[in-house]
C-alpha positions as CSV (number, residue, x, y, z in Angstrom):
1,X,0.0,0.0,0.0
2,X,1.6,2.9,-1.1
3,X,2.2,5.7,1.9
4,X,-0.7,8.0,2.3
5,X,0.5,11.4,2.1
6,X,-2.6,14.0,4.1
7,X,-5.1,14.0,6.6
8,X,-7.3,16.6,7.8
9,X,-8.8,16.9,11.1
10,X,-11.7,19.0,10.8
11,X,-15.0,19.3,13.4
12,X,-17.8,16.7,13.0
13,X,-20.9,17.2,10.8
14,X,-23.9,15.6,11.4
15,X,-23.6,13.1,8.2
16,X,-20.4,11.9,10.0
17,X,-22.3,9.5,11.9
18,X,-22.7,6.4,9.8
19,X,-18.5,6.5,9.7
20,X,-18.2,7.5,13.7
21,X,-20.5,4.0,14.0
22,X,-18.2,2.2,11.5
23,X,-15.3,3.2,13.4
24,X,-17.0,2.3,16.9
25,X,-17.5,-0.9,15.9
26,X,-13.6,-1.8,14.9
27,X,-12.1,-0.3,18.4
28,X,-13.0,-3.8,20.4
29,X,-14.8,-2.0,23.3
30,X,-13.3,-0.2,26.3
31,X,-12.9,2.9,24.5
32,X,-15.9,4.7,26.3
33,X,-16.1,7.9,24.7
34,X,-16.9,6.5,21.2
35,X,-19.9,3.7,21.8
36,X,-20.8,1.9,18.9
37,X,-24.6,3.3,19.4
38,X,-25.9,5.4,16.9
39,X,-28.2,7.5,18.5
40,X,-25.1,8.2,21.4
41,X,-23.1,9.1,18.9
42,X,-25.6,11.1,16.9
43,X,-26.1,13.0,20.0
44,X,-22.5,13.7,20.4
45,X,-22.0,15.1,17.4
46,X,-25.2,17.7,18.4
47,X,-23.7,18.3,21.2
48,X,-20.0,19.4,19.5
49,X,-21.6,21.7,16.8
50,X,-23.3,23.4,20.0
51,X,-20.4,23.5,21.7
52,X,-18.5,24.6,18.7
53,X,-20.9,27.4,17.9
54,X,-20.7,29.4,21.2
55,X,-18.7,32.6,22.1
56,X,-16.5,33.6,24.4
57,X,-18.0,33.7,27.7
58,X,-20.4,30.9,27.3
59,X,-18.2,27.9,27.9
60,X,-19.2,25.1,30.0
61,X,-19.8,21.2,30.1
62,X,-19.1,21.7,26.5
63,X,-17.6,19.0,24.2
64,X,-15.4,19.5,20.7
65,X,-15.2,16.5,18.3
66,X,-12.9,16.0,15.0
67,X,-13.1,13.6,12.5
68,X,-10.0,12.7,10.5
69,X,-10.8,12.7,6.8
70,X,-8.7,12.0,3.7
71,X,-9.0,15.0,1.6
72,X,-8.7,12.9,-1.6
73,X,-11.4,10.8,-1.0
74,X,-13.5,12.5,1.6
75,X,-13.2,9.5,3.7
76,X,-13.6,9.6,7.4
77,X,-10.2,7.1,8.7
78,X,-10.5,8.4,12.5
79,X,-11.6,11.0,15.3
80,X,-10.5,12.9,18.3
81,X,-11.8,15.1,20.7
82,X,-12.2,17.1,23.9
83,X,-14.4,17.3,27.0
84,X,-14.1,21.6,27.6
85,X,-15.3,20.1,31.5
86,X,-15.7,17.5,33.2
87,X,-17.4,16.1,36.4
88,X,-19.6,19.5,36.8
89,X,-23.4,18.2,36.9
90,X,-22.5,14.7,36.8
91,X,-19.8,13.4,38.6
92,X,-16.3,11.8,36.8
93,X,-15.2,9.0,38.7
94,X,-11.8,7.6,39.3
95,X,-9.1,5.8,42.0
96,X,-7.4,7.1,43.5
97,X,-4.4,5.3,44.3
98,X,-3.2,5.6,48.2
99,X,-0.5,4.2,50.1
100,X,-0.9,2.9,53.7
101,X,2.4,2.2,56.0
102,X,1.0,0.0,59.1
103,X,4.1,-0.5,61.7
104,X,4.3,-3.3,64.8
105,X,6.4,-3.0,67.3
106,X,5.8,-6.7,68.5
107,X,6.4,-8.5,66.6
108,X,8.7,-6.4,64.7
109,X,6.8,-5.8,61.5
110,X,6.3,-3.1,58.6
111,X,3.2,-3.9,55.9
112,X,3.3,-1.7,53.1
113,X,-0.7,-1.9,51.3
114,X,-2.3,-0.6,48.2
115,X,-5.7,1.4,48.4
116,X,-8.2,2.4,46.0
117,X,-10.2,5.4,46.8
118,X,-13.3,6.5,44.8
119,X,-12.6,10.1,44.2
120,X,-13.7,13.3,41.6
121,X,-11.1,14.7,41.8
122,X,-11.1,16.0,38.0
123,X,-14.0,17.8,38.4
124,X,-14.2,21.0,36.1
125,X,-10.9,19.5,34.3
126,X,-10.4,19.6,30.5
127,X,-10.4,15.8,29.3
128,X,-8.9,14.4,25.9
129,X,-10.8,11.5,25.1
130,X,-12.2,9.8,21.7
131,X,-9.0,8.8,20.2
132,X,-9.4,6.2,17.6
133,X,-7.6,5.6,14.2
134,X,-8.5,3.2,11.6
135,X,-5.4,0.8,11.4
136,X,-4.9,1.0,7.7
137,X,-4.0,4.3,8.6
138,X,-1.5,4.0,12.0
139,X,2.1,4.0,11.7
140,X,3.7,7.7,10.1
141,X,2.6,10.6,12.1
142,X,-1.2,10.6,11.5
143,X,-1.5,9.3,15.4
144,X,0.7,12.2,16.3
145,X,-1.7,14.6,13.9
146,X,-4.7,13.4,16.3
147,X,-3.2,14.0,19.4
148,X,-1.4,16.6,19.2
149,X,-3.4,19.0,16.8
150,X,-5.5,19.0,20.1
151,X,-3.4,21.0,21.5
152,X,-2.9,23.7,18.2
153,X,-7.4,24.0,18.4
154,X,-7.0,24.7,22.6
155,X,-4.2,27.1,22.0
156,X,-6.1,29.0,19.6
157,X,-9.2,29.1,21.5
158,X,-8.2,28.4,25.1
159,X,-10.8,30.7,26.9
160,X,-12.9,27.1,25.9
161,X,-10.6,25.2,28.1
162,X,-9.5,24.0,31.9
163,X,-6.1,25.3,33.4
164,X,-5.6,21.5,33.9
165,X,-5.7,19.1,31.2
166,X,-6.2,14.9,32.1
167,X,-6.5,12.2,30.1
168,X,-7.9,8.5,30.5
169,X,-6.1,6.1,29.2
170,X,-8.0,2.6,27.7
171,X,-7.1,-0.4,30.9
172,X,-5.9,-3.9,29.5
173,X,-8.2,-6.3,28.6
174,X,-7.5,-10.1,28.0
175,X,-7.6,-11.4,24.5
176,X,-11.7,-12.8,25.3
177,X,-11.7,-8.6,25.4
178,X,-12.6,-9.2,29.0
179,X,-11.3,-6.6,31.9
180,X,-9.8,-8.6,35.2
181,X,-9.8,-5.7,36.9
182,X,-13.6,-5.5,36.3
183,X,-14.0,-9.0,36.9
184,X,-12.3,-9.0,40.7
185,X,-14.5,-5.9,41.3
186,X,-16.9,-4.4,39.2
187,X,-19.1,-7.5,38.5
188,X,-19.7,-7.9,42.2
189,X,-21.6,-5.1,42.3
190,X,-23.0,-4.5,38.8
191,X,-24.0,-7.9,38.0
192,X,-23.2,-7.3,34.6
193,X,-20.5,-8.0,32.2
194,X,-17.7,-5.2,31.6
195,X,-18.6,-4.2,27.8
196,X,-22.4,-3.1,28.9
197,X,-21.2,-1.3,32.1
198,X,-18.6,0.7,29.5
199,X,-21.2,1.2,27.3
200,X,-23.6,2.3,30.1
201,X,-21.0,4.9,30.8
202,X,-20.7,5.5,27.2
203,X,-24.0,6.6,27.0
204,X,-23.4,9.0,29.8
205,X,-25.2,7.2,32.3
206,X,-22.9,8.1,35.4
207,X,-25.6,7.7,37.9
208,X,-25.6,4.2,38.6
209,X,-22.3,4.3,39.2
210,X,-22.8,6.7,42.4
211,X,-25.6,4.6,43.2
212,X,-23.6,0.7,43.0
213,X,-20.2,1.5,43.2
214,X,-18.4,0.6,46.8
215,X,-17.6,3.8,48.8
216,X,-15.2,2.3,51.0
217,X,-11.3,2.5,50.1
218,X,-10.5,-1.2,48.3
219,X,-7.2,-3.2,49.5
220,X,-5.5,-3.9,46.3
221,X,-3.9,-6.7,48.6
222,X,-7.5,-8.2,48.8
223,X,-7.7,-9.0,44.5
224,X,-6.7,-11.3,42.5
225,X,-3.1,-11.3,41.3
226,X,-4.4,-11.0,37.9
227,X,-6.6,-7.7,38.9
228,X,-3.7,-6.6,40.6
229,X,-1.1,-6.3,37.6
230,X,-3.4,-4.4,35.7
231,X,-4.0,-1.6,37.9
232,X,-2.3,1.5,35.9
233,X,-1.7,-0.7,32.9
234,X,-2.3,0.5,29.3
235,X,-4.5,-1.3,26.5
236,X,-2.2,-2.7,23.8
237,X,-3.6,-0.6,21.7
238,X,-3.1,2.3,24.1
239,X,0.9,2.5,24.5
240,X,1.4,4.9,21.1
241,X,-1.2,7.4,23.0
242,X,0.5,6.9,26.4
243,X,4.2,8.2,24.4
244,X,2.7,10.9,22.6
245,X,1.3,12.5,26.3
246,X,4.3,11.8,27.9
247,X,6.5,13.8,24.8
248,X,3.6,16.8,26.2
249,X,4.8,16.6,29.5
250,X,1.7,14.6,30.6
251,X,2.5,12.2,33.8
252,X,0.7,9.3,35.7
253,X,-1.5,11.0,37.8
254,X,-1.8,7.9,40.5
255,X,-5.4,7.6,39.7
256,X,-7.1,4.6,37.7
257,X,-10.6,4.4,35.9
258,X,-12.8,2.8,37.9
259,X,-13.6,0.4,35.6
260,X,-10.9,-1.4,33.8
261,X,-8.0,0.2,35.8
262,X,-6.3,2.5,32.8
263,X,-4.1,4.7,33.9
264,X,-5.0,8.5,34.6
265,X,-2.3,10.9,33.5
266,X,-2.6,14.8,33.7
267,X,-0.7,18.2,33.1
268,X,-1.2,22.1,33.9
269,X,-2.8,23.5,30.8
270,X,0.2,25.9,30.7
271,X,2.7,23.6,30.9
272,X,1.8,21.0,27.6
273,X,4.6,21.2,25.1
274,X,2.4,21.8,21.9
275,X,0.5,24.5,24.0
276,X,3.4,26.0,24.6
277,X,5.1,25.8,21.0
278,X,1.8,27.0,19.2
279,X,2.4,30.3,17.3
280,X,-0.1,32.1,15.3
281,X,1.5,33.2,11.8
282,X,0.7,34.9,8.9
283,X,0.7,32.1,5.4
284,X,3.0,34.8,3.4
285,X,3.1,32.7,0.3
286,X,1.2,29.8,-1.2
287,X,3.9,28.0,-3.1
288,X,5.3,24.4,-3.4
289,X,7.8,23.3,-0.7
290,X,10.4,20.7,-1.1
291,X,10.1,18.4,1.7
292,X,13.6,17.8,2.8
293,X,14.3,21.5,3.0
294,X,10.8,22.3,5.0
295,X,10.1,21.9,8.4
296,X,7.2,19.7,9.8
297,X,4.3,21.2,11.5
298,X,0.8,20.9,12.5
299,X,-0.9,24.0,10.8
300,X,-4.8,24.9,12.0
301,X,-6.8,27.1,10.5
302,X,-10.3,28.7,11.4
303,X,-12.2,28.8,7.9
304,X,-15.2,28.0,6.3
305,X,-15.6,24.6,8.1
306,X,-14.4,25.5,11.4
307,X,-11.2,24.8,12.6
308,X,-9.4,22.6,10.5
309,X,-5.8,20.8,11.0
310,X,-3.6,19.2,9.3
311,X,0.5,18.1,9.0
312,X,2.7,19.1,6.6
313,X,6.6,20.3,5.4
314,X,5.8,24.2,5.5
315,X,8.7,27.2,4.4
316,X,9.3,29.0,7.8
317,X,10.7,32.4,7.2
318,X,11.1,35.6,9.6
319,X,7.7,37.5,8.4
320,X,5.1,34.0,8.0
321,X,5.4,30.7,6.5
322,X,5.3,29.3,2.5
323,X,2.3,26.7,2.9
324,X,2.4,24.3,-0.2
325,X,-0.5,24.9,-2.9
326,X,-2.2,21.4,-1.4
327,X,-1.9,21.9,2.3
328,X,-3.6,25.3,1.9
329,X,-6.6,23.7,-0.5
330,X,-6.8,21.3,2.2
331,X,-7.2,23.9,5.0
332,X,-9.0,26.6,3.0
333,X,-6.9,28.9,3.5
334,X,-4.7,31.9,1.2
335,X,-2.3,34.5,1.6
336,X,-2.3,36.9,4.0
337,X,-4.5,34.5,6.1
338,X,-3.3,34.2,10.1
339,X,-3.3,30.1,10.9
340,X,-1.3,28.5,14.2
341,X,1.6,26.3,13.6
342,X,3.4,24.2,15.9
343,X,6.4,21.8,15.5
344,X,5.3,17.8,15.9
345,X,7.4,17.2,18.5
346,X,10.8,15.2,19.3
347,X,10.1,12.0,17.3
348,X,9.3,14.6,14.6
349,X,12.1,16.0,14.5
350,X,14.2,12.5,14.0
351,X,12.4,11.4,11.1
């Protein structure tokens, strides 16, 4: 398969759907923010163009989802988005992770356990979340594009946004697709398997989650070894988006998901590398650029569509950029036009 050369992230559209489903269906379940439900995800992308379509001042509970399209063939390969808040009118769960030191004098003894605490502690956070690429597409920097052009939209538009930033990571699952984390705890109280509880929570039903969860702290001591050595643990499929939030400066946050155990991480808004690299720049010339004498960066641009993304080998000069003839067509964007640029980051830089 020869190597695919674009892809633009651009905001959802309600005719999005039927892909969004199609892509649902392929992610093997776990990946709560993208159910394969059609009417959840219908109401999803409502909820984006709403969120997408207010001004400054009105941000809340708001939520801003992409789909990844190829611009040759209008296909949608992928999706990514953001939670503006989180854990405001309903609550976010997690563990909490805490460390207990018990000491004996007689007989001379120290116990070091393991606790799980149900906590909120993200509430009014910004959370990345819906991250899923079709795998004829992984591999080159098109994950990175995903992740990372995040950042460019929330630079441009930050008075949408959190001053802290977290991110749930997908727990491991066997290969039956089962969670032993979720079988050593959840099933005792929700007497159901882990795929329906995830979709439950998928669907944004948080509430019988306050209403079955345990509410006392958990000794991890107490589980199964195999519950035990997945607590923090990435999804296989997870590890490539673990890398590209620790390259942001993005660390474990010592909190789990509540049901499959996936690691937490988090990072002061101020503080994310991409945030911080984000420059808004004039396009001073629409002109072909050879690739081994550009520079690589993630260029958004607010047009016609909304805010659009994409990655490219751009001319950087003192006054603005040279933006080739196809990565402008693909933004909609022309001369003279202000867009935000950012470099892709360290493994960028290598290739």
């Amino acid at each position: 398969m020869a190597e695919r050369e674009w892809l633009r992230l651009r905001p959802a559209r309600a005719e999005d759907t039927e892909a969004l489903y199609a892509l649902a269906r392929q992610t093997g379940g776990g990946l709560t923010t993208l159910p394969a439900d059609r009417a959840v995800l219908e109401r999803r992308v409502t909820w984006s163009l709403k969120s997408f379509a207010k001004t400054r001042g009105q941000a809340a509970e708001d939520y801003y989802l992409f789909v990844a399209e190829d611009p040759t063939t209008g296909a949608v390969v992928g999706t990514t988005g953001i939670f503006a808040r989180v854990g405001l009118s309903r609550p976010f769960y997690s563990y909490r992770l805490l460390h207990l030191t018990q000491v004996s004098n007689d007989p001379e003894k120290i116990v070091h356990t393991q606790l799980l605490q149900l906590v909120n502690d993200y509430a009014g956070a910004t959370e990345l979340g819906t991250l899923f690429l079709h795998p004829d597409w992984r591999g080159g920097r098109f994950g990175a594009l995903l992740s990372k052009g995040r950042f460019v939209f929330m630079k441009a538009e930050s008075w949408r946004f959190s001053d802290k930033v977290m991110a749930e990571i997908r727990g491991w699952l066997d290969e039956n697709g089962d969670s032993p984390f979720w079988e050593a705890i959840g099933r005792h109280f929700f007497d159901m398997p882990f795929l329906e509880a995830d979709r439950l929570s998928g669907m944004g039903n948080s509430q019988f989650i306050a209403d079955l969860m345990p509410k006392f702290p958990i000794y991890t001591n107490l589980l199964p070894k195999a519950a035990r050595a997945v607590i923090g643990k990435p999804h296989r499929d997870a590890r490539g988006a673990v890398r590209l939030l620790e390259e942001e400066g993005f660390r474990f946050a010592g909190a789990v998901d509540i049901f499959d155990a996936g690691p937490c991480y988090d990072a002061p808004f101020e503080t994310i590398r991409t945030l911080r690299k984000t420059r808004c720049v004039v396009v001073e010339t629409v002109a072909p650029v050879a690739q081994e004498r550009g520079a690589r960066r993630l260029i958004g641009f607010a047009g016609e569509e909304g805010f659009c993304l994409t990655l490219a080998h751009v001319g950087v000069h003192p006054d603005g950029l040279v933006l080739p003839p196809e990565v402008a067509d693909i933004l909609g964007c022309r001369e003279g036009d202000a867009v935000y640029a950012a470099p892709l980051g360290p493994r960028g830089v290598r290739r």
